[in-house]
Chimera marker file (.cmm) of the C-alpha trace (Angstrom):
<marker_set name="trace">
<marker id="1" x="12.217" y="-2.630" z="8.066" r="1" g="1" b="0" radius="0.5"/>
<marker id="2" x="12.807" y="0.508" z="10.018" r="1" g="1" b="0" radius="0.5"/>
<marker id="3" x="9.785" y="2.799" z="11.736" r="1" g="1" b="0" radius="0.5"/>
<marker id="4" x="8.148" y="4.704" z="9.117" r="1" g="1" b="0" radius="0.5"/>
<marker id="5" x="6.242" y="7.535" z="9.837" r="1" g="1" b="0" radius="0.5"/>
<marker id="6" x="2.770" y="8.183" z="7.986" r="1" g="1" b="0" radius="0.5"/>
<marker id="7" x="4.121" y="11.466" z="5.750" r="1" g="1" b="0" radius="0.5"/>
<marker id="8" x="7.071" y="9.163" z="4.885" r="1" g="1" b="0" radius="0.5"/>
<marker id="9" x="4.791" y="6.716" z="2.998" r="1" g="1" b="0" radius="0.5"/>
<marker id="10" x="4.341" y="8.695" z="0.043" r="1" g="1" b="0" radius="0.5"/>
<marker id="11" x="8.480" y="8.583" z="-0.278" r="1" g="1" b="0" radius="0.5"/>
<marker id="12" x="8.031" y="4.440" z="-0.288" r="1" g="1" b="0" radius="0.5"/>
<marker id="13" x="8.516" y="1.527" z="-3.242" r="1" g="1" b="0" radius="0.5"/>
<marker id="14" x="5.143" y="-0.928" z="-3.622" r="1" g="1" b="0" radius="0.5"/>
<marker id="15" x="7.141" y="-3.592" z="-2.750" r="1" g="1" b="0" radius="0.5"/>
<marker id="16" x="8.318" y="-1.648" z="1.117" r="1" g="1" b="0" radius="0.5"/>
<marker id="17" x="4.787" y="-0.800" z="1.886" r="1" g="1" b="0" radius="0.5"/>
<marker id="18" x="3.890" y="-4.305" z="1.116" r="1" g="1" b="0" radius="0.5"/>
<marker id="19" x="6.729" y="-5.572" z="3.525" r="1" g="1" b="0" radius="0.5"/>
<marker id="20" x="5.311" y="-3.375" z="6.162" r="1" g="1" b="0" radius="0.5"/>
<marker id="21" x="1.952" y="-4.064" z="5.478" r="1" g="1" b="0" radius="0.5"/>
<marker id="22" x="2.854" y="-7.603" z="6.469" r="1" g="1" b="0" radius="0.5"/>
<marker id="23" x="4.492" y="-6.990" z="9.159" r="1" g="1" b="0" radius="0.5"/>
<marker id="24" x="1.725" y="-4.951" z="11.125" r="1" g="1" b="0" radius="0.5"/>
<marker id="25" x="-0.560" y="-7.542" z="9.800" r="1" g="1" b="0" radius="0.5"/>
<marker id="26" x="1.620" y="-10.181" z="11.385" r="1" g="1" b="0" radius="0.5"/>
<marker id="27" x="2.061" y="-8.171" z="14.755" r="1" g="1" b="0" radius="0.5"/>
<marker id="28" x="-1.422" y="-7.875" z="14.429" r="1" g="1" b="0" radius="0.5"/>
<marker id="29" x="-2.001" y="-11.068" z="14.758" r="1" g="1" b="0" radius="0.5"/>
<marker id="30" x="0.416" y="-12.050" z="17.697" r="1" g="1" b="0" radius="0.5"/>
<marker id="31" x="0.545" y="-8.943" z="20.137" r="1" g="1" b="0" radius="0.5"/>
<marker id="32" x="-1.990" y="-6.397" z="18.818" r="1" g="1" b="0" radius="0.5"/>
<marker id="33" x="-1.272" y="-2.659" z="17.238" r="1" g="1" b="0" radius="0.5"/>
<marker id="34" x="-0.938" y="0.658" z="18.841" r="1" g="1" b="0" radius="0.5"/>
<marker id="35" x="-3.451" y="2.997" z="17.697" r="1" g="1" b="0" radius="0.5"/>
<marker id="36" x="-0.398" y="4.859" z="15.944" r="1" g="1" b="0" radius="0.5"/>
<marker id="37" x="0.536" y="1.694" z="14.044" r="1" g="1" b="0" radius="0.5"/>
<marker id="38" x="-3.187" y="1.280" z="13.391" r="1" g="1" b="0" radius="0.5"/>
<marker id="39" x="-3.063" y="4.413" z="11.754" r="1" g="1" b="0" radius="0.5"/>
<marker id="40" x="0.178" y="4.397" z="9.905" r="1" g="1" b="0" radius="0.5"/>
<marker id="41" x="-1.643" y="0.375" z="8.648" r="1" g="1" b="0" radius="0.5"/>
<marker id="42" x="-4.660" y="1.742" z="6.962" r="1" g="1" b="0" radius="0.5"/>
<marker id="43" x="-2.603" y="4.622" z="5.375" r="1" g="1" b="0" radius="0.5"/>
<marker id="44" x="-0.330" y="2.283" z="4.139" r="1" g="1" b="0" radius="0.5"/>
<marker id="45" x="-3.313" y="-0.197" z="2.578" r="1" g="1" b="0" radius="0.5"/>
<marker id="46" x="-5.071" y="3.423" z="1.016" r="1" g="1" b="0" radius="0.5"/>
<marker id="47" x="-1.094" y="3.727" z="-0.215" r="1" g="1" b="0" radius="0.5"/>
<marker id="48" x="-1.336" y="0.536" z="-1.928" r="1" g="1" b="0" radius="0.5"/>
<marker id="49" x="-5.123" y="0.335" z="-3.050" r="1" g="1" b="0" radius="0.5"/>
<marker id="50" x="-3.744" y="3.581" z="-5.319" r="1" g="1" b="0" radius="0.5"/>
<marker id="51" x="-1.029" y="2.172" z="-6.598" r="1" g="1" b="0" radius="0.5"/>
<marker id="52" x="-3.194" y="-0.509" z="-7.954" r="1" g="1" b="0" radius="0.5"/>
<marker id="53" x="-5.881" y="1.327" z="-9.243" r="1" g="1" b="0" radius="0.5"/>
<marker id="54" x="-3.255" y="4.049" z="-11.306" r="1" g="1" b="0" radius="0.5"/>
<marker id="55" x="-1.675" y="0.760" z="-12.366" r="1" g="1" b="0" radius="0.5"/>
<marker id="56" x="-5.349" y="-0.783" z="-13.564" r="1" g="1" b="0" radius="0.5"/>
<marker id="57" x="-5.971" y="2.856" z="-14.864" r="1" g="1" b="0" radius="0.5"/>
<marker id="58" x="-2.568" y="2.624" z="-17.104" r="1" g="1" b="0" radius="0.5"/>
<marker id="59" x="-3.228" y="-0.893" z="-18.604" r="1" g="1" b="0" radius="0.5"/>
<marker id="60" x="-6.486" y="0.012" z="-19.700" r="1" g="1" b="0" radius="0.5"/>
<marker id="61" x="-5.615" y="3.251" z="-21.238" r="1" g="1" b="0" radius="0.5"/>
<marker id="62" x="-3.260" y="1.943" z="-23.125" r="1" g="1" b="0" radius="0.5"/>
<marker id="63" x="-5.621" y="-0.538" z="-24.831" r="1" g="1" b="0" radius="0.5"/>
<marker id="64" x="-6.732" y="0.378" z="-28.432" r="1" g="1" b="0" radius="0.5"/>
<marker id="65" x="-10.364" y="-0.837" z="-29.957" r="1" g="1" b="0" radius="0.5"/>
<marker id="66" x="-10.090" y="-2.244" z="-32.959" r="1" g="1" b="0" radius="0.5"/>
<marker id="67" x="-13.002" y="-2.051" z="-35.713" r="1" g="1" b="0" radius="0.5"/>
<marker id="68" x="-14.502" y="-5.219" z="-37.533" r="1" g="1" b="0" radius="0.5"/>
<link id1="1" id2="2" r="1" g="1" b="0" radius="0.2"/>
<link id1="2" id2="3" r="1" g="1" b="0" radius="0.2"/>
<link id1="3" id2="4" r="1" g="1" b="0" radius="0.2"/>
<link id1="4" id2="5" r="1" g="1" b="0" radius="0.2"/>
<link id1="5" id2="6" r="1" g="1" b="0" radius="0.2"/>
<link id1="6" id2="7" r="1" g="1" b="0" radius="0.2"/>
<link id1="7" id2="8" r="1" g="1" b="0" radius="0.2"/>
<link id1="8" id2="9" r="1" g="1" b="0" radius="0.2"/>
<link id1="9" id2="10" r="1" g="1" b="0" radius="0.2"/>
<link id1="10" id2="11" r="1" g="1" b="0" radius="0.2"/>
<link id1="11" id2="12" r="1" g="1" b="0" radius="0.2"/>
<link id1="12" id2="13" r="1" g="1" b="0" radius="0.2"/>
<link id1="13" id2="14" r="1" g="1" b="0" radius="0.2"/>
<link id1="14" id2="15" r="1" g="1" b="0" radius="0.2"/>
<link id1="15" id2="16" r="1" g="1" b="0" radius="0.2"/>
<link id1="16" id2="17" r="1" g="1" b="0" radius="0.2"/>
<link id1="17" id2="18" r="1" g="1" b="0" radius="0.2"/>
<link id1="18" id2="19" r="1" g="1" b="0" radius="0.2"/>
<link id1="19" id2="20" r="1" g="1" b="0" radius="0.2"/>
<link id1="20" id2="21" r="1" g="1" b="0" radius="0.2"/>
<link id1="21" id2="22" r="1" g="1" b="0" radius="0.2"/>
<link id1="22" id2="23" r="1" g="1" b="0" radius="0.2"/>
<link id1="23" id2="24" r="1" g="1" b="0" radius="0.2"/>
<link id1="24" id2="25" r="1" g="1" b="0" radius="0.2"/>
<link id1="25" id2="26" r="1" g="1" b="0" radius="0.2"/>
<link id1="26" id2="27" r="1" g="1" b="0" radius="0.2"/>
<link id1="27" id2="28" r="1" g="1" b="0" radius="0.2"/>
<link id1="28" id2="29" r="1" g="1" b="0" radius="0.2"/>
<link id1="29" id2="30" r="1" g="1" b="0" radius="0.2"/>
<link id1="30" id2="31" r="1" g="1" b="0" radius="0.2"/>
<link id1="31" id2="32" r="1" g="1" b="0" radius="0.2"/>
<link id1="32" id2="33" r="1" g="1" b="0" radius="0.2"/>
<link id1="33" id2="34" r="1" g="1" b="0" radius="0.2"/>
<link id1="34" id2="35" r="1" g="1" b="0" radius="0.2"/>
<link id1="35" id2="36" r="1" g="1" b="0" radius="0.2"/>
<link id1="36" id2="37" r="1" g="1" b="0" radius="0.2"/>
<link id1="37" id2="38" r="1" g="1" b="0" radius="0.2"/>
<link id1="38" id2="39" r="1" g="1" b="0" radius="0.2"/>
<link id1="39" id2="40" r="1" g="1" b="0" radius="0.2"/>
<link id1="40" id2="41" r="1" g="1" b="0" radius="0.2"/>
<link id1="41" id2="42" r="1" g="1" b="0" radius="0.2"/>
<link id1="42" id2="43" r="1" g="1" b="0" radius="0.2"/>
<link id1="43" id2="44" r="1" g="1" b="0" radius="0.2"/>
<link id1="44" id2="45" r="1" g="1" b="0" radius="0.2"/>
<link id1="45" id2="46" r="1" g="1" b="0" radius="0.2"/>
<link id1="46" id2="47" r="1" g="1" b="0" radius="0.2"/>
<link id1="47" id2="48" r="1" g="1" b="0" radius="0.2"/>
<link id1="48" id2="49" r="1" g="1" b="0" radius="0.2"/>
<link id1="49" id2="50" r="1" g="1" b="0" radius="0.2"/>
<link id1="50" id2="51" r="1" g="1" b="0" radius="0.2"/>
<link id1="51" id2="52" r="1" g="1" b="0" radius="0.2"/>
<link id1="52" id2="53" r="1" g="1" b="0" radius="0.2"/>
<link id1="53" id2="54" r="1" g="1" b="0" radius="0.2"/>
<link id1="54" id2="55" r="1" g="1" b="0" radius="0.2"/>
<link id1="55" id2="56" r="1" g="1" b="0" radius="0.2"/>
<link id1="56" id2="57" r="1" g="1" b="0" radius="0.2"/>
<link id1="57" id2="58" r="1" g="1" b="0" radius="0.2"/>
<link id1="58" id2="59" r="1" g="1" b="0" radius="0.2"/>
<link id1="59" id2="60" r="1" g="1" b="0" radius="0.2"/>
<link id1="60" id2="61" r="1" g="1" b="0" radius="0.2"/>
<link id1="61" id2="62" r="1" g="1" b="0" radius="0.2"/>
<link id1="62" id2="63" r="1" g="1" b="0" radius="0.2"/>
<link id1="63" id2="64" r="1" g="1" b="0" radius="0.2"/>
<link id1="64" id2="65" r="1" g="1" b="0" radius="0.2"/>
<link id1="65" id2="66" r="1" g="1" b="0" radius="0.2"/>
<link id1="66" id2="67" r="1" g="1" b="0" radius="0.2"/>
<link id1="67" id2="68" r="1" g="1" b="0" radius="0.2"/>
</marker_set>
């Protein structure tokens, strides 16, 4: 995936900020993060934490009570 900058996010598909949230995790892992990429990780988790919660927000709006 190409560099992304952190006021592109917003502009981003779920399933790209997962692939990039990956792939800082993985370089993470094997070489470190520049404080830059640090930044542009957490933004992209808070990005995706969001999505999830307006999804969780959605599902449970849409449920209906029902009386006995």
């Amino acid at each position: 995936m190409k560099d992304i900058k952190i006021e592109d996010i917003k502009n981003l598909s779920i399933d790209e900020v997962t692939i990039k949230i990956n792939e800082l995790y993985k370089k993470s892992k094997e070489e470190g993060l520049s404080e830059e990429e640090k930044e542009l990780q957490g933004e992209l988790r808070k990005r995706y934490i969001d999505a999830v919660k307006g999804n969780l927000r959605a599902q449970l709006s849409g449920i209906e009570y029902k009386k006995k």
